[in-house]
Structure formats: C-alpha cells, structure tokens
N, C-alpha and C positions, 0 to 999 in steps of 0.2 A: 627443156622439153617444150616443143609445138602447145603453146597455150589453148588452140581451139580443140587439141585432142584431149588435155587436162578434162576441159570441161566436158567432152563428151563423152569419155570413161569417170568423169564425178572422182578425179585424182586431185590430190592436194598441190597447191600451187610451188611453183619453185621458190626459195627465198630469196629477198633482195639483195643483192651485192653490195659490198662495201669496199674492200679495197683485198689487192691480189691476195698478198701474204693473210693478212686475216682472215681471209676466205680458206683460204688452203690450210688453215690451223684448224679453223671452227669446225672443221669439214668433219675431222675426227671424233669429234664427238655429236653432231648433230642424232646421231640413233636417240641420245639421250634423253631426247624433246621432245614431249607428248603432241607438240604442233608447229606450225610454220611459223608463226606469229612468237612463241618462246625462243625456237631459235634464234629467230633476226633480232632480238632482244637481247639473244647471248652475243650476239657478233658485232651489235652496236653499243654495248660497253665495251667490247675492249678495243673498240673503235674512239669512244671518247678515252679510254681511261689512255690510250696514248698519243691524244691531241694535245695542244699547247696551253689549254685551261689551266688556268693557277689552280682551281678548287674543281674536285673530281663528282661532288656530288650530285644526285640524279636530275635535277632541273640544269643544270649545265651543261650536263652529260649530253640531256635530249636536246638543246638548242645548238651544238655543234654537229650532231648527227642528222639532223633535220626534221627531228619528231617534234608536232604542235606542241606536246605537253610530255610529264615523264612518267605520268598514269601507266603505262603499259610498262615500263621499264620497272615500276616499283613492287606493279602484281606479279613481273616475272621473279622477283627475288622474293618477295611475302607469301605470293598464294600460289603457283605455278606448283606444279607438284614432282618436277625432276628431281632426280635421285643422287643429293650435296654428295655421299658417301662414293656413288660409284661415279663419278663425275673427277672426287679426289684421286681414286683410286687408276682410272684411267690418266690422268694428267702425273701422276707419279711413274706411271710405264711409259709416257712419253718427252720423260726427263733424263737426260745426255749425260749432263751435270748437275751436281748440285750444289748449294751453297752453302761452304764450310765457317760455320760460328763455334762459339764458345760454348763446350760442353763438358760433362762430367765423366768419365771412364773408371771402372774397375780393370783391374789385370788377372787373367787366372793363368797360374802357374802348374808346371807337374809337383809332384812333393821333393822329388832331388831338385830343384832347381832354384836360384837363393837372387832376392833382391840385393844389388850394389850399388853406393852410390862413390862416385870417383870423387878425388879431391878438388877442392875449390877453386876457381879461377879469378882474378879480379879483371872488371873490364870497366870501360866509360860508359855509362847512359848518356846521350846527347841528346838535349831536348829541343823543339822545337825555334827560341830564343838563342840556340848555341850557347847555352850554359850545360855544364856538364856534371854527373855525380857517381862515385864512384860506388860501385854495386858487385854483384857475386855469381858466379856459375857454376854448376857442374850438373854431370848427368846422371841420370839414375836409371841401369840397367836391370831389365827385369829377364832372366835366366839368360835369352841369348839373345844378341844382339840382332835386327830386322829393320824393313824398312822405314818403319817408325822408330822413332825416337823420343826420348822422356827426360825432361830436364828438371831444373830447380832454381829459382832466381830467386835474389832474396839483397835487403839494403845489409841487411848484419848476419853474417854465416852463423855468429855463437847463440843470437837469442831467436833467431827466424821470427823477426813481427808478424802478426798476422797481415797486418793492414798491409806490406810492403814484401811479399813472400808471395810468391806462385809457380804453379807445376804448371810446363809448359807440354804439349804433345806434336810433334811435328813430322811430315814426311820428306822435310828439307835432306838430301843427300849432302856429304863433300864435309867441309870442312866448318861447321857452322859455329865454331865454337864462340868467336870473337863477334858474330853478328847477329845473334839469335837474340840477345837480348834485346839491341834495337831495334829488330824489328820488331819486336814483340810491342816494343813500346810504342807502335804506331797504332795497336789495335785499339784507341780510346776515337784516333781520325778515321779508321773506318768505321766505328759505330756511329761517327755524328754524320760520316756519309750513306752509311744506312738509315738515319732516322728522316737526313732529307730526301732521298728516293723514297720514303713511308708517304711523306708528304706528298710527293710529287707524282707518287702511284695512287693517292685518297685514298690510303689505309685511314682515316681519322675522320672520311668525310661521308662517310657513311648515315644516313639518318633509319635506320632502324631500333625497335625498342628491346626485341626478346633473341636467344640465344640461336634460335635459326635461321634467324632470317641474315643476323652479323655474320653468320659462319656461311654461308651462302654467297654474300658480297665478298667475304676473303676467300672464298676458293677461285671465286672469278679472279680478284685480283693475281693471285696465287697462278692463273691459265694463264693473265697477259704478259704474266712475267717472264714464264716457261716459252710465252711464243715468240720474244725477243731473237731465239734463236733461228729466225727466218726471215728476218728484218735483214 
C-alpha cells in the first residue's frame, strides 16, 4: 500500500517482509493480530525458529532476524492478547498431513461379529549391530477385514511378557507379514529423530514460567512446522 496515503486515511502500516514463503504462510492467519507490530513478531519467529541457530530461544531468535533486543518478541508471546485457541484451530484446517505417532485405539464391533486372532508366525528381529532374535506374529482380526490392520508381536507366544509384547496398528497394504515386525522395530530411531528435530525446532528452549504463555510458544512452534510444507 502507497505509504503517503496510509498516513492520510490514518490506516495502519503494512508489515515488514521477511522471506517469500513465510510471508505467504503468515498471511493466513494475520486477521488473528490485534496489530502490526504482533504480527511481524509472529513472522519473525518462525523466521528464526528455521535459521541455522543451534539454540531457538528469544534473545537468539531476535539477533538473527535483526531486532535490537527480544523485548517485543517476549510481550508478543506473555501479554499480546491473540487468541492461542483459534490460532490452533486455524492451523489444524490448514494441515495436509499429519503426523502419525504412537497411540491408543479401541475397536467397536456390531454384536454378530467376533474378534480372531490367526496362528503364530516366527520371524527374525534384526537389529541394528546385525544380530538377530527370534520373535512371533500374527494378526488379530476384528469382524472384517479393512484397510487397517491389527497385529500382535511378542518374544514368547505362551506367556506374552509384558515388557517384550505389543499390538501393532497399520495401514501397510500387501503382504506385510514377514516385515512388519522390523519395521516396527525401527520406531525406538524415529523417536530419537523426533526428540532431535524437538531440539532443533526450540521446543525446550522456551524461557517462559506459566501455562500460557508455553502453550503459546508451541502452537507457534506447532505453525513452523505445518509451514515446512511451502519450503
């Protein structure tokens, strides 16, 4: 917008640029932001949060983006009064995909239709040393079969240890019988490559004290990740 006409209709200035794709992300949500000055706060974290800074926190943040101090960056996340809730809620409708973790499932069945579980399989665990240990499969169908599927791994079929026994849930199509299990076994490497992308996004580097203000730094964090998808 023509700056000399901002000021002679008394309109609020445009926000400062920062780079294409983060601009065209931020864009989406800027209604959110009671003023210019919040916005460009919002746009320059997640400006810092994906520069090459080893530590993501707010005094870092602001010497990579070119702010004197991160005064303004800290009252955007503590006192700024945008709205965490619809800010999530917005970033949730502007997600593609999502990211599949470890979680809990119930099944609900009709009343004719009866849990099965097939007989045992033995397969090789190969672990990451190339040593190997031999372990158990089968599946457990719940009334008809779909494109999910429901397994069972386990070191000993006859006592099911707790410690060494898990239900697996998968939408792997084909033939997955002989391989499900090691993949399975990989999900210990991708949590430890989740916990370094935590790092490496300053999920931990947060300097806030009370419950709002943390939840506030993660939904931001929670946006830069979602805007990966325009990189």
């Amino acid at each position: 917008m023509d700056v000399e006409l901002q000021i002679l209709k008394h309109l609020p200035r445009d926000a400062q640029r920062t780079v294409s794709f983060i601009d065209k992300y931020c864009l989406g949500y800027k209604d959110l932001f009671p003023e210019v000055r919040s916005y460009e706060c919002f746009k320059y974290l997640h400006l810092g949060i994906i520069s090459g800074i080893k530590r993501k926190s707010l005094p870092e943040i602001a010497k990579v983006v070119g702010l004197k101090s991160a005064q303004a960056l800290h009252h955007f996340v503590a006192k700024s009064p945008w709205p965490v809730a619809q800010l999530r809620e917005r970033r949730l409708s502007k997600t593609v995909s999502g990211v599949k973790g470890e979680c809990h499932h119930s099944v609900w069945l009709p009343p004719h239709q009866k849990v099965r579980a097939n007989k045992w399989h033995q397969f090789q665990r190969i672990f990451t040393n190339q040593t190997s240990q031999t372990r158990y499969i089968r599946e457990i169908i719940f009334g008809k079969r779909s494109y999910r599927s429901y397994w069972e791994i386990t070191l000993d079929p006859e006592t099911l240890p707790a410690n060494s026994t898990v239900f697996v849930m998968t939408n792997l199509q084909g033939n997955i019988l002989k391989s499900l299990g090691n993949r399975y076994g990989l999900r210990t490497w991708l949590e430890y490559a989740f916990r370094q992308d935590k790092q490496e996004l300053g999920w931990t580097d947060y300097r806030f004290t009370n419950f709002q203000e943390i939840e506030k730094w993660w939904e931001i964090i929670f946006c830069r990740a979602n805007a990966s998808k325009f990189i």
